[in-house]
BADRENDO-144396 format. One line per field, with one value per residue: residue in three letters; x, y, z of N, C-alpha, C in turn; residue number from 0. Coordinates in steps of 0.02 Angstrom, whole numbers. Atoms other than C-alpha are relative to their C-alpha. Layout:
residues N
residu	ALA ...
n.u	X ...
n.v	Y ...
n.w	Z ...
ca.u	X ...
ca.v	Y ...
ca.w	Z ...
c.u	X ...
c.v	Y ...
c.w	Z ...
num	NUM ...
***
This chain:
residues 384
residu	UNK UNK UNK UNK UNK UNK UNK UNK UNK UNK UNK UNK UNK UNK UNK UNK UNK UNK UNK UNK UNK UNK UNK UNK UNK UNK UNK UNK UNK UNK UNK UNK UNK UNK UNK UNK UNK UNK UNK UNK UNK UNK UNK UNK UNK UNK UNK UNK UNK UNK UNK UNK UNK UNK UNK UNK UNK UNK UNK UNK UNK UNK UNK UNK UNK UNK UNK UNK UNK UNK UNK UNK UNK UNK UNK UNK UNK UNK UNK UNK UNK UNK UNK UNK UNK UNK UNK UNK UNK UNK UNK UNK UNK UNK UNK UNK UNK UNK UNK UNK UNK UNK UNK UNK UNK UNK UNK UNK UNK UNK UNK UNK UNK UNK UNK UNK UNK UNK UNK UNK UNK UNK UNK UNK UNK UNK UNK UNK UNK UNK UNK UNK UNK UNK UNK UNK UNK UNK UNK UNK UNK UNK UNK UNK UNK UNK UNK UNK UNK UNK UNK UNK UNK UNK UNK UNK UNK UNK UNK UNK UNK UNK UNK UNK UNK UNK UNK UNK UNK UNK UNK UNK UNK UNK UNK UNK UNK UNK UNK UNK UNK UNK UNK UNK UNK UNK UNK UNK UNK UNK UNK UNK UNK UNK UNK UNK UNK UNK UNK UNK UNK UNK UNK UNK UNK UNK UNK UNK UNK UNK UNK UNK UNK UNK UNK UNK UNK UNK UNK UNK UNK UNK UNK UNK UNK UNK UNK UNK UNK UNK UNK UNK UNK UNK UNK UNK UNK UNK UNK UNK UNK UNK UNK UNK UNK UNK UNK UNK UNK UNK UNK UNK UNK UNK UNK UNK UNK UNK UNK UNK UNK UNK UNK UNK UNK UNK UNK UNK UNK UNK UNK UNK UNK UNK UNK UNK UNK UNK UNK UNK UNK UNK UNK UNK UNK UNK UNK UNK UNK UNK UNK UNK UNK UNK UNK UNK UNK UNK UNK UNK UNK UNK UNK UNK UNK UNK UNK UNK UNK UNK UNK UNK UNK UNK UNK UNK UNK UNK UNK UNK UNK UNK UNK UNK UNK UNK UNK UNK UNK UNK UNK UNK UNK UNK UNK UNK UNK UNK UNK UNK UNK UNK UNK UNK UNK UNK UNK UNK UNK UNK UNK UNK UNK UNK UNK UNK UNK UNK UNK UNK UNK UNK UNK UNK UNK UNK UNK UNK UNK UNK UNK UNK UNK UNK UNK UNK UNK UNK UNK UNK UNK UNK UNK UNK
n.u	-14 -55 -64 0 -44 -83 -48 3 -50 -87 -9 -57 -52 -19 -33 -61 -52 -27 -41 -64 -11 -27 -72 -71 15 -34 -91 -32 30 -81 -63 2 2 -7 26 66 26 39 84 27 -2 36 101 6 17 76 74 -2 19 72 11 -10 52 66 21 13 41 58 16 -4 -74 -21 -25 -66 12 42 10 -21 -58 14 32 -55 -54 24 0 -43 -23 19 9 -66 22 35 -35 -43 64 54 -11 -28 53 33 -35 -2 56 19 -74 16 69 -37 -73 31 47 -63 -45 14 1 -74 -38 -47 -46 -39 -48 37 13 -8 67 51 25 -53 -28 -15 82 60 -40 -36 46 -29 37 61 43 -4 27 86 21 -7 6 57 19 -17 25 76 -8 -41 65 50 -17 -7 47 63 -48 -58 23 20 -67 -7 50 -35 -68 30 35 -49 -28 59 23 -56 -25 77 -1 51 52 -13 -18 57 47 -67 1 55 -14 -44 25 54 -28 -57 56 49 -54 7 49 2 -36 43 65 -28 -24 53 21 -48 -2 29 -25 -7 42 57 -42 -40 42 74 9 -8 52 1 -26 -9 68 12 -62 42 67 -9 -19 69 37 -25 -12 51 34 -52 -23 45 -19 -50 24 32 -56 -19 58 -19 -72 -4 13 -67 -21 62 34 -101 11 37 -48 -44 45 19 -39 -6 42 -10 -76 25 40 45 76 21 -4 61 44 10 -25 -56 -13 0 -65 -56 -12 -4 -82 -38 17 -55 -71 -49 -21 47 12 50 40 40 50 13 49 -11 47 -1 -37 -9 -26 -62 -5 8 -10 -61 -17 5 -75 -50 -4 -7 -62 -62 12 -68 -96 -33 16 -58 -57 -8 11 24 33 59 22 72 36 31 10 11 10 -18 -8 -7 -48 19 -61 1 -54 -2 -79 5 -41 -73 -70 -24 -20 44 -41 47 -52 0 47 60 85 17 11 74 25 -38 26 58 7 -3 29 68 -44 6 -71 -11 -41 -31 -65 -32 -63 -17 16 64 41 17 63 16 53 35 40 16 49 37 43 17
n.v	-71 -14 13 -44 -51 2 -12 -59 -5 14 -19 -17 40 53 -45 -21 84 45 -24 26 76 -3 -13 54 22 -43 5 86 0 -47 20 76 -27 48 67 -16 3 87 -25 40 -37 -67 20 26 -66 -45 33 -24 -70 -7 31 -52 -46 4 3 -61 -17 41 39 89 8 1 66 -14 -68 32 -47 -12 -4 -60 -19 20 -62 -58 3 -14 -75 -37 4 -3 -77 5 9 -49 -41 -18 36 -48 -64 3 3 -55 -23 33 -24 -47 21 51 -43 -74 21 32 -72 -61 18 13 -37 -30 41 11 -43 -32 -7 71 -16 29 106 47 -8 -62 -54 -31 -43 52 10 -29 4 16 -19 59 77 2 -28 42 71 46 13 77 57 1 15 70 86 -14 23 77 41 16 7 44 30 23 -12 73 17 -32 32 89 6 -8 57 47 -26 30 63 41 11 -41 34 43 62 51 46 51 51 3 40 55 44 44 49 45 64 21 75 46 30 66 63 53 33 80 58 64 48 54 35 17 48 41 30 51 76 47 14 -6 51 60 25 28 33 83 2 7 59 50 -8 54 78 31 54 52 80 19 53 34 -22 -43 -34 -84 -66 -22 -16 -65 -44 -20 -31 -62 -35 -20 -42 -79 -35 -48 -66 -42 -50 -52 -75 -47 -27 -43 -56 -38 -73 -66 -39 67 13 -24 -70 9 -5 -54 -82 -6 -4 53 26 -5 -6 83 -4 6 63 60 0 27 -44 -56 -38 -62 -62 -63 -30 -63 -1 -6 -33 48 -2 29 51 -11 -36 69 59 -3 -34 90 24 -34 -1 76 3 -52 63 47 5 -22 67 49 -15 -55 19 -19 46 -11 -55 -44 -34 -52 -31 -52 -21 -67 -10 83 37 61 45 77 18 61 -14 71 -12 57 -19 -72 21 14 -26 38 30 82 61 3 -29 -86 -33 7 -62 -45 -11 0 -66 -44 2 -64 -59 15 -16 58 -8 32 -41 72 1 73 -5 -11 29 -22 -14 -7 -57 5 -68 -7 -38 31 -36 36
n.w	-8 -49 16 58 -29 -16 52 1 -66 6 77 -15 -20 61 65 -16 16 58 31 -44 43 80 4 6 59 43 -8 27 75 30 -17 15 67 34 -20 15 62 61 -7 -50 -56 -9 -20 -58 -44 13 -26 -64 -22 20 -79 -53 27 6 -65 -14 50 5 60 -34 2 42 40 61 49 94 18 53 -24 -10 -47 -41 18 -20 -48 -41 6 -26 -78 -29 2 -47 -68 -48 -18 -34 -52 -33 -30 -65 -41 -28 -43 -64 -53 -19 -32 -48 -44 -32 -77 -52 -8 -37 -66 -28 -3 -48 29 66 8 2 81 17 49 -43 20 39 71 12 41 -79 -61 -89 -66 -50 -73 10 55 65 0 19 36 58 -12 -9 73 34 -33 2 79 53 -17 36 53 6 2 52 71 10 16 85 52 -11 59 51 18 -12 60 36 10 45 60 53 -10 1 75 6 6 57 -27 -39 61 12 -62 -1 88 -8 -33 23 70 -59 -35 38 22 -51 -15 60 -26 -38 38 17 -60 -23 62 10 -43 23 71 -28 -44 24 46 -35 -51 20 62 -15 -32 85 38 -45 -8 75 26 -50 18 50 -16 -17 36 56 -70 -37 -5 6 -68 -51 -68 8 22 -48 -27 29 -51 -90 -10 32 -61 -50 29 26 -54 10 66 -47 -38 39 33 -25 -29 71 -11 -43 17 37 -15 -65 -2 -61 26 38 -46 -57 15 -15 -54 -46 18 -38 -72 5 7 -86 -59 7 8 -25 -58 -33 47 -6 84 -1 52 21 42 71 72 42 59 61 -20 25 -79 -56 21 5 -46 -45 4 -26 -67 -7 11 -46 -62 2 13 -63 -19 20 6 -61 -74 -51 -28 -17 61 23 75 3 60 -10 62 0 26 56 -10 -26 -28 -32 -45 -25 -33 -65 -24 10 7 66 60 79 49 74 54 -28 7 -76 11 -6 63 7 -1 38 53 -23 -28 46 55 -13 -3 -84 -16 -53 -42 -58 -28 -8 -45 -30 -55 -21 8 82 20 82 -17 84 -5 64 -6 -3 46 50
ca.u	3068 3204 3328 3283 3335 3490 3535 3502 3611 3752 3744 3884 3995 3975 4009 4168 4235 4203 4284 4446 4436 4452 4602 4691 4613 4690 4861 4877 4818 4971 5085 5033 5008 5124 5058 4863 4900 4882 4701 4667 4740 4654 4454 4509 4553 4402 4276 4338 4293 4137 4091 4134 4016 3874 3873 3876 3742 3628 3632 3639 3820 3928 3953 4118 4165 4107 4150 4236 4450 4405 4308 4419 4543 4439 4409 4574 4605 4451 4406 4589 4577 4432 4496 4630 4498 4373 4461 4585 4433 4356 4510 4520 4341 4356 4542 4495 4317 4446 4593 4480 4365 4524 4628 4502 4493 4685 4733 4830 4937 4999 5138 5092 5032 4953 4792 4623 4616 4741 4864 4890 4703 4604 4680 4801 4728 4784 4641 4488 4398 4483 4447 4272 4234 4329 4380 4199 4156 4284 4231 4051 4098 4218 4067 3943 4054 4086 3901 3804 3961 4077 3920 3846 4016 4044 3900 3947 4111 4008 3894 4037 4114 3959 3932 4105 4123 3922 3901 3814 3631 3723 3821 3690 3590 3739 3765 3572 3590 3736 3662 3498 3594 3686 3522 3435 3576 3551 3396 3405 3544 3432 3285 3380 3454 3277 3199 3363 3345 3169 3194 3294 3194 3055 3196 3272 3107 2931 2968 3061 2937 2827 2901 2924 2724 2686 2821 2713 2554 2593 2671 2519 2413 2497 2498 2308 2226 2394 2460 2320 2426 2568 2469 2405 2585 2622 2457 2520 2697 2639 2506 2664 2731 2581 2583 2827 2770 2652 2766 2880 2789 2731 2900 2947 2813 2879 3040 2924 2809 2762 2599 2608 2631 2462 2373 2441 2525 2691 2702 2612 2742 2881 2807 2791 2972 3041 2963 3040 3207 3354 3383 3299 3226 3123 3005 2945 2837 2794 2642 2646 2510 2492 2650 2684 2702 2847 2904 2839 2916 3088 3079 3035 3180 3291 3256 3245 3418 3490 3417 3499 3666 3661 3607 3738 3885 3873 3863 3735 3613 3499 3432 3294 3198 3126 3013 2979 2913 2929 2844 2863 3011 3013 3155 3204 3327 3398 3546 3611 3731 3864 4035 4021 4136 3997 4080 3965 4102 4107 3937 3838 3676 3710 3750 3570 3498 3600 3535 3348 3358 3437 3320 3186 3301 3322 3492 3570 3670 3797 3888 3995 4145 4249 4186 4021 3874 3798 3661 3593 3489 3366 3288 3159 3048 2868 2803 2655
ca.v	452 431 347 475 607 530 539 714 751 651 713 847 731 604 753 798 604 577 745 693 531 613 705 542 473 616 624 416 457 576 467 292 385 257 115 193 192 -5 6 -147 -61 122 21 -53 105 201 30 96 268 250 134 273 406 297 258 438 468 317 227 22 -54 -21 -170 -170 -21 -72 85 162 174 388 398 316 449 586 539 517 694 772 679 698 894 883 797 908 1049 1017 895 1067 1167 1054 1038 1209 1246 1081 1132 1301 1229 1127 1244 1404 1328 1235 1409 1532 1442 1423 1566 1648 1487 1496 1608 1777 1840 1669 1681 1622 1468 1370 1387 1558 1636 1756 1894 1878 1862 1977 1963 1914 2045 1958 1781 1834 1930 1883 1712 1678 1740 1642 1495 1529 1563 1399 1285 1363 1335 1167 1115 1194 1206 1063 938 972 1016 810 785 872 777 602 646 691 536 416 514 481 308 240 151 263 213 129 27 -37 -89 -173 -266 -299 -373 -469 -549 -577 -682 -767 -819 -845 -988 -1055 -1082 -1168 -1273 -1336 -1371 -1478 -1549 -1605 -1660 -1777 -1817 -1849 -1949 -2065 -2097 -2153 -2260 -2333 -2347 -2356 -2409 -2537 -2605 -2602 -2672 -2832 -2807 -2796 -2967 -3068 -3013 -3086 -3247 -3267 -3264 -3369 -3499 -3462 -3616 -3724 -3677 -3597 -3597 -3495 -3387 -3358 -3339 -3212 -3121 -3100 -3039 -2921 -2847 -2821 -2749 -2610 -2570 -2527 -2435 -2338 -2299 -2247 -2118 -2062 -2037 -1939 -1835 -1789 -1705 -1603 -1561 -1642 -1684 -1621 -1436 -1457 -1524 -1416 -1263 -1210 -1193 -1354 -1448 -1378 -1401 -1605 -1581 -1530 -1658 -1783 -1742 -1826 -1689 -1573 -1472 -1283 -1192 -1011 -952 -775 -728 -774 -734 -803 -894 -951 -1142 -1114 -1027 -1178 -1293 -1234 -1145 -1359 -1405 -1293 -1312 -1505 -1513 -1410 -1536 -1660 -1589 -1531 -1706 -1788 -1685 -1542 -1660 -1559 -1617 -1475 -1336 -1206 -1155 -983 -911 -742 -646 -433 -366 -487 -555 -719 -769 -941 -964 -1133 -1119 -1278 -1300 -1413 -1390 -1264 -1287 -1296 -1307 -1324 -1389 -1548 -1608 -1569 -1501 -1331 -1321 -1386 -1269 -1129 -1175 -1208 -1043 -942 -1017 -893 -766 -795 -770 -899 -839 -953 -908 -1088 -1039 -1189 -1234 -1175 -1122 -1122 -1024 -1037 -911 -924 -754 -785 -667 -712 -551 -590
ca.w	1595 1730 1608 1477 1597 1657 1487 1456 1615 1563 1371 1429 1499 1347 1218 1322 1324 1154 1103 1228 1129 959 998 1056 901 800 868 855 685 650 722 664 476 398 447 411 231 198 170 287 432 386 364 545 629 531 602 765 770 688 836 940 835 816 1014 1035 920 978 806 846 828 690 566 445 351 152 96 -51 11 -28 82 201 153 177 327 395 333 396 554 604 575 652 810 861 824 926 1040 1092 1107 1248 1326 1345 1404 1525 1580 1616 1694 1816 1850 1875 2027 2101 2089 2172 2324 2338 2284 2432 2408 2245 2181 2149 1990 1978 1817 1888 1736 1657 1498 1546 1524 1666 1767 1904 2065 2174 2319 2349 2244 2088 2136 2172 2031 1891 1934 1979 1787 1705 1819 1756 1551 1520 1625 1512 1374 1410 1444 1295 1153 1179 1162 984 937 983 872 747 726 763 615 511 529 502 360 275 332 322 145 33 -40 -203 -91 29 -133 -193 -10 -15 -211 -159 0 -79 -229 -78 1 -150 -190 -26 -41 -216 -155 0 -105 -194 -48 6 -163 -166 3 -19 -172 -71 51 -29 -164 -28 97 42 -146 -93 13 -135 -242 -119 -84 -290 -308 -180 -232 -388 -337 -235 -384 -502 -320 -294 -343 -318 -132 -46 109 55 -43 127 199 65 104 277 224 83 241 341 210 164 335 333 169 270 411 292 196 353 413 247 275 450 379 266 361 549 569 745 680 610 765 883 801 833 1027 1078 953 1031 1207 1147 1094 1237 1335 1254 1238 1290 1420 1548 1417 1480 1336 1353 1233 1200 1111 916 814 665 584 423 409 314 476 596 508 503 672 741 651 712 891 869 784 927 1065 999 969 1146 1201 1094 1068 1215 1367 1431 1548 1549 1401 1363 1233 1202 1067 1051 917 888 765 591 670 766 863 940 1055 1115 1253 1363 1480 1399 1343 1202 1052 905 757 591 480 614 553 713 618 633 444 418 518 445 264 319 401 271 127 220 234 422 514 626 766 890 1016 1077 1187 1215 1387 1384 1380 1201 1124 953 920 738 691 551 467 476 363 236
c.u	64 53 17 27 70 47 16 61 65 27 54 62 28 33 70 55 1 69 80 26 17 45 2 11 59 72 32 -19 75 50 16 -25 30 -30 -79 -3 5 -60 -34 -5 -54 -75 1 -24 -68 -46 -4 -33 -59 -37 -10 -59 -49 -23 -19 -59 -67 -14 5 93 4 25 66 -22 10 17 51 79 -4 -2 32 65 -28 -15 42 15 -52 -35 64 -4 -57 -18 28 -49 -32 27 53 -48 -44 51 20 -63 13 35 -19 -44 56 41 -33 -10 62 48 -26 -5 43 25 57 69 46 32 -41 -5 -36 -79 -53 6 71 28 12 -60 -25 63 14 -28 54 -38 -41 -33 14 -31 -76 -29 17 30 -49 -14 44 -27 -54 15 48 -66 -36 17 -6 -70 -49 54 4 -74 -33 61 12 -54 1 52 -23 -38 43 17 -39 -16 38 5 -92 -5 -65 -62 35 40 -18 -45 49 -3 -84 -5 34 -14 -80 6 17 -69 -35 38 -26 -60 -18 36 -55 -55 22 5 -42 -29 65 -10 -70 -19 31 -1 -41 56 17 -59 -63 -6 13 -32 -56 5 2 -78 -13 35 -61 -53 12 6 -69 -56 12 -7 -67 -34 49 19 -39 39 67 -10 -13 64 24 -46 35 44 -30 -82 46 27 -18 17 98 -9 -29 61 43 1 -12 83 53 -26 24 43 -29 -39 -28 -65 -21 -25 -65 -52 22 27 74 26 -15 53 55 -13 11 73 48 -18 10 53 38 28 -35 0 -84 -22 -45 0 -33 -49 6 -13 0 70 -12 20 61 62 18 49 93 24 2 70 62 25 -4 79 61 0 32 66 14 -1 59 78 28 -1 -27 -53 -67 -1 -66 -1 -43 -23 -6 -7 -3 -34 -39 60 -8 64 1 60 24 67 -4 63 55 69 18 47 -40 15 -66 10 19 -59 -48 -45 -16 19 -76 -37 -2 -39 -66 -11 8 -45 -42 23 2 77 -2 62 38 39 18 53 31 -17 -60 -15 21 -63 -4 -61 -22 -38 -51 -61 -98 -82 -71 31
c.v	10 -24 72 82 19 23 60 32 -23 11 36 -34 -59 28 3 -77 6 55 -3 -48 32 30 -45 -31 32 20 -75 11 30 -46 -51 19 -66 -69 -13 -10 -84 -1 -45 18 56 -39 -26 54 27 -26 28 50 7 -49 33 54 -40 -19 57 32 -44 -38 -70 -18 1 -85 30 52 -31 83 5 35 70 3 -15 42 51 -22 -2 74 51 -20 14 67 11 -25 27 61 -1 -41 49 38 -33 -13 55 21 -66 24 60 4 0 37 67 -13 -41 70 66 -17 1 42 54 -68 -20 59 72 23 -66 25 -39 -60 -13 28 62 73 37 51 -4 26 37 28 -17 30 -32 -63 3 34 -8 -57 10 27 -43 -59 -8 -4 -79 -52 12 -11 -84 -39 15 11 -62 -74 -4 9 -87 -5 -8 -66 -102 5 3 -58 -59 40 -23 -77 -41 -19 39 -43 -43 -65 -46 -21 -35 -57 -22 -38 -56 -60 -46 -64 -51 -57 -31 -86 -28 -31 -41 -58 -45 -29 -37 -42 -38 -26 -60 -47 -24 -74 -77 -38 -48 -30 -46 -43 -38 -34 -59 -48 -12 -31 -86 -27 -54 -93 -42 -4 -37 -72 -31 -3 -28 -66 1 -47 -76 -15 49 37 52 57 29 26 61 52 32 48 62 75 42 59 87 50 42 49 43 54 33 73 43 41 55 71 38 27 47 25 -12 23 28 88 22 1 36 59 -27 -28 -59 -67 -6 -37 -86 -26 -9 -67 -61 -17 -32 29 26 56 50 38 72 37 65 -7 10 17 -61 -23 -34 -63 -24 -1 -66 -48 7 31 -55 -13 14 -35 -76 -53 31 -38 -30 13 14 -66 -57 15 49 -45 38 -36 58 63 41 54 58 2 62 54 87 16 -66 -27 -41 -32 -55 -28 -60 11 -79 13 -50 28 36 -42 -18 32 -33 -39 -68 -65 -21 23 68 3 -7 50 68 -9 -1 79 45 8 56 70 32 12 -44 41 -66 11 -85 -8 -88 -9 -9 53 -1 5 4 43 40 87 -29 70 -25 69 -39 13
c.w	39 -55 -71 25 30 -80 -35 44 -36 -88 -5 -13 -54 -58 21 -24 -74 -54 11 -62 -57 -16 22 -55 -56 13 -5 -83 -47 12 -26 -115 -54 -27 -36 -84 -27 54 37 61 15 15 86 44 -17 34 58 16 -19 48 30 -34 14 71 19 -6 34 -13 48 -27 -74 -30 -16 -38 -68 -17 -61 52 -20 38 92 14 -2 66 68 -6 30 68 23 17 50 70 38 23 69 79 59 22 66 56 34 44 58 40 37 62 90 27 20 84 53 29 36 53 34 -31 31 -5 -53 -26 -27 -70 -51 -48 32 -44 -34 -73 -1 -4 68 5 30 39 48 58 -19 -57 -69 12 -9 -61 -81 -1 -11 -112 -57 12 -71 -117 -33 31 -42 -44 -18 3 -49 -62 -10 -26 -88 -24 -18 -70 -66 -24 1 -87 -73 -16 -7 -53 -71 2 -2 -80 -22 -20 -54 33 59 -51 -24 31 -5 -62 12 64 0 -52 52 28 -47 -34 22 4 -44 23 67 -31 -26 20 -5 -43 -12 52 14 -32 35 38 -6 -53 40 68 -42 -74 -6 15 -48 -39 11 -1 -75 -31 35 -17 -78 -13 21 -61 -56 38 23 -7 27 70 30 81 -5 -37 64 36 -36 -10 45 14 -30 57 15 -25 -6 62 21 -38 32 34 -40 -49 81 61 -37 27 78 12 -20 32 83 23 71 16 -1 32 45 2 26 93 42 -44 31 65 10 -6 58 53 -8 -16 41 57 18 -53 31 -73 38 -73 26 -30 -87 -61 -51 -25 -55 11 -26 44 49 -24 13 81 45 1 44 93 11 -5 69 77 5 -17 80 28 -16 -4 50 69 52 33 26 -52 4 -57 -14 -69 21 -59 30 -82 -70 5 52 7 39 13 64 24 44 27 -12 -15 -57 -51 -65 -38 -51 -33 30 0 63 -21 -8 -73 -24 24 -29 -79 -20 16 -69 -82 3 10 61 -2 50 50 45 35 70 19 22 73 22 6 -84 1 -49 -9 -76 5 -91 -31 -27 -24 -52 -31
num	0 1 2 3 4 5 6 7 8 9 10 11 12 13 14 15 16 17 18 19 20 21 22 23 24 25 26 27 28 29 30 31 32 33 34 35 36 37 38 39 40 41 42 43 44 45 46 47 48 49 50 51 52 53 54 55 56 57 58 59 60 61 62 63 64 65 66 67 68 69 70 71 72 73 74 75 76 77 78 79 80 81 82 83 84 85 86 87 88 89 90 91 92 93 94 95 96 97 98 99 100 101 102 103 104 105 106 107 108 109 110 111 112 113 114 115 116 117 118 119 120 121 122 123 124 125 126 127 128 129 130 131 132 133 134 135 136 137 138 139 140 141 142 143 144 145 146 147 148 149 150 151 152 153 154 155 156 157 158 159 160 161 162 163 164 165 166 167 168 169 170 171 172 173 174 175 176 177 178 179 180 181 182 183 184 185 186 187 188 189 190 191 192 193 194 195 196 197 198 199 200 201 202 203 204 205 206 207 208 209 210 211 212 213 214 215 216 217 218 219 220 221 222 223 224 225 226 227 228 229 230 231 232 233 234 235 236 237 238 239 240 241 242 243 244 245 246 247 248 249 250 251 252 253 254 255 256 257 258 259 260 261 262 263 264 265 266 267 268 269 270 271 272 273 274 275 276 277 278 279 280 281 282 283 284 285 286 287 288 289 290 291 292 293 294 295 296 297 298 299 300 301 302 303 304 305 306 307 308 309 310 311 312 313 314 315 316 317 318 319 320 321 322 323 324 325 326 327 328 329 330 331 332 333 334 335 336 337 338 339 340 341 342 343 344 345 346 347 348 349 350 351 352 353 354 355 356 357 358 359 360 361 362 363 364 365 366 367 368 369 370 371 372 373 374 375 376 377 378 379 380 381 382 383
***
């Protein structure tokens, strides 16, 4: 309730700034005109100001303007118009506000014939009874102007301008078409990935092994009445064997799926994770509900892949791991304190993550300042 009233309170003062702001807006607009018409420049300026409206307004941050280059052009023509507008009209109710209440107090000081407000406006003050009487009502009509006009007027001119510059519904189904095709790639391409990578696991692991087993087991009985004792020696090996094949399947299986997931859910996974990482590794867990093992599985990864890059390529020496779910969204945030610089394209894991993530139609954030820190920070959704 208290911040909801500060903001009430300072709603005035925010209408006045932003209308200030849209005359400077609208006179750099006139001036820098040339320049505004290559249409890279104009979507820049426009991302700007629609920044500025939708703060005004509330909305959450403005992305890139996607819009139709019209609309972009109506907009320089009628937010501009609409700048000077409204941005002269609070300069007059503030100016006035400001030079009235400064001018009736000091008016025996100032030359004579001097107007109670600014730009020329009020009656001259030629004693007290003016100052008090009509001063004080100017005073009293530009504050009143300025605190219940000049704010929806702001509004006004905010809504205006997310209106022209917000993509309409055909081109958020569009963007929505085109990033669902995008993920829907990604997620064919990784499936592939892992049926290949898969594939060569067990070719290069487990069949192998196999194969050596199946060879021996043979030899041995073509050698069982003949060489009892190296049938017995190749016994022993193709054992050995059963038991590599084994591990190897079961280490297959713990890309696709880890068996730990299973026995102890998401959170006591992780908490096994962490505790055996290569670094001082903290987990806080939030309450999760049910997820999807779809979910678990990729939300392990993630935070397993990110251990070890901090472990191996961040020289950090200490990290933590958050979950935290909202909703049907389920975020998972892994920060450490190493030397930043995570680049994807260098083969540190973060493209893996990145295409794991996006198969579910998850978003990967990083933020990897050369220096330090780094946080990676998975969002998946964990809807039925």
């Amino acid at each position: 309730m208290e911040l909801l009233g500060h903001h009430r309170r300072s709603a005035p003062w925010r209408g006045l700034g932003y209308l200030l702001g849209a005359l400077g807006t609208a006179v750099a607009t006139v001036v820098a005109l040339p320049v505004l018409l290559v249409p890279r420049a104009a979507r820049g300026w426009a991302d700007l100001q629609r920044a500025r409206a939708e703060r005004l307004l509330g909305a959450g941050p403005a992305g890139p303007v996607r819009v139709g280059g019209w609309r972009v052009a109506a907009w320089l023509v009628a937010g501009t118009a609409g700048g000077l507008a409204g941005g002269a009209f609070a300069v007059l109710c503030a100016g006035n506000t400001v030079t009235t209440a400064v001018t009736i107090p000091l008016w025996r000081a100032l030359p004579a014939g001097t107007r109670a407000g600014g730009f020329g406006w009020g009656a001259p003050l030629s004693g007290w009874g003016d100052a008090l009487t009509a001063g004080t009502a100017q005073l009293a009509a530009f504050a009143a102007a300025t605190y219940w006009l000049v704010p929806p007027l702001a509004r006004q001119h905010a809504r205006m301008c997310t209106a022209l510059l917000s993509p309409s519904a055909a081109e958020r189904l569009a963007r929505q078409v085109a990033a669902l095709t995008e993920t829907r790639a990604d997620a064919m391409n990784a499936h592939g990935a892992e049926l290949r990578r898969i594939e060569r696991d067990l070719h290069d692991g487990a069949q192998a092994r196999l194969v050596a087993i199946a060879m021996r087991l043979g030899v041995a009985r073509e050698l069982l009445d003949e060489e009892p004792h190296l049938v017995a020696k190749l016994l022993a090996e193709a054992q050995q064997g059963t038991e590599d094949a084994m591990a190897e399947l079961r280490a297959v299986i713990r890309t696709i799926y880890p068996p730990i997931l299973a026995d102890r859910g998401l959170a006591g996974a992780l908490a096994a994770l962490t505790a055996g990482a290569a670094i001082d590794a903290d987990l806080e867990v939030g309450p999760l509900g049910p997820v999807p093992a779809a979910v678990e599985a990729v939300a392990y990864f993630a935070v397993a892949e990110a251990l070890t890059n901090a472990a191996k390529h961040s020289g950090a020496s200490r990290a933590g791991v958050r979950l935290a779910r909202d909703g049907d969204w389920l975020t998972v945030t892994v920060a450490d304190d190493g030397v930043g610089g995570a680049d994807a394209t260098r083969g540190t894991g973060l493209a893996g993550i990145r295409h794991r993530v996006r198969a579910l139609d998850g978003t990967v954030e990083v933020h990897s300042p050369v220096g330090g820190p780094t946080r990676i920070e998975v969002g998946l959704p964990c809807g039925s």
